[in-house]
N, C-alpha and C positions, 0 to 999 in steps of 0.2 A: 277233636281227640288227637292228640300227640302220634305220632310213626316211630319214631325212637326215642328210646331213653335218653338223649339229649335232649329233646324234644320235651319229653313231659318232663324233667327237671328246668328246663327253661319255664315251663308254663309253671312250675311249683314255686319258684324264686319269683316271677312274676306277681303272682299272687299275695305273696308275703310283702312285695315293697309295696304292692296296691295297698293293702292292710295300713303300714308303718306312712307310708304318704299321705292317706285319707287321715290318722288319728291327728299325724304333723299338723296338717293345714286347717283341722278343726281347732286346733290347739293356738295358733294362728289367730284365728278368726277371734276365738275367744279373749284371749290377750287384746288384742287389739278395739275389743269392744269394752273390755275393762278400761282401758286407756281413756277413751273417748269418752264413756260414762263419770270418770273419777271428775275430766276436767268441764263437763256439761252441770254437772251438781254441785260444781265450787265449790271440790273438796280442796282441803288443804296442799300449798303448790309442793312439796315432799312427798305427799302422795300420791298427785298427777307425775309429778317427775319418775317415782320411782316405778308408778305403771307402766309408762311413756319408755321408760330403759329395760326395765323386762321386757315387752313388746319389742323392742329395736333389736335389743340381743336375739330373746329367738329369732326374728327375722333372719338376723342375720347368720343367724348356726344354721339352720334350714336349707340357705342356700348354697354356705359351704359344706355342705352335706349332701348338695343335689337332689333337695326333695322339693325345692322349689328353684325355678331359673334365678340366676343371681340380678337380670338387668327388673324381675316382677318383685324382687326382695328392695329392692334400689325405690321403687317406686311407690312399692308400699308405706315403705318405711319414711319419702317423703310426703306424702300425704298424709299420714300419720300424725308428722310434726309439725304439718301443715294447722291440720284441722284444730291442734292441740293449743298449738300458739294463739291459733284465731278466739279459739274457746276460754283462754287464761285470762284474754284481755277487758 
């Protein structure tokens, strides 16, 4: 329990990014498993692509946004294109 009003307005703001970071990185997660799905079922390479670039972009707003660190967005995002290339060929 909070002492001061700065105190529990800190713990209220806290709160709110928990909320907005936890939807973020489900959001994340999800994208990134459409990716990976589009190019395991050799779907067509326009629709792994345009997965693959949804997927990278959010990554990449995420972590100019600081909802996620930028070097975990770096890593993601190469593995990503990792597994995608692997799965294209």
């Amino acid at each position: 329990m909070a002492n001061t009003k700065s105190a529990a307005k800190n713990a209220r703001k806290a709160a709110r990014r928990h909320v907005l970071r936890v939807s973020v990185k489900s959001e994340l997660k999800t994208l990134r498993k459409k990716a990976i799905t589009a190019a395991e079922t050799k779907k067509p390479a326009a629709e792994v692509a345009e997965a693959t670039k949804e997927a990278v972009k959010k990554f990449a707003k995420a972590a100019s946004n600081n909802h996620i660190h930028q070097k975990t967005a770096s890593r993601k995002i190469s593995r990503l294109m990792k597994a995608v290339n692997r799965l294209q060929k």
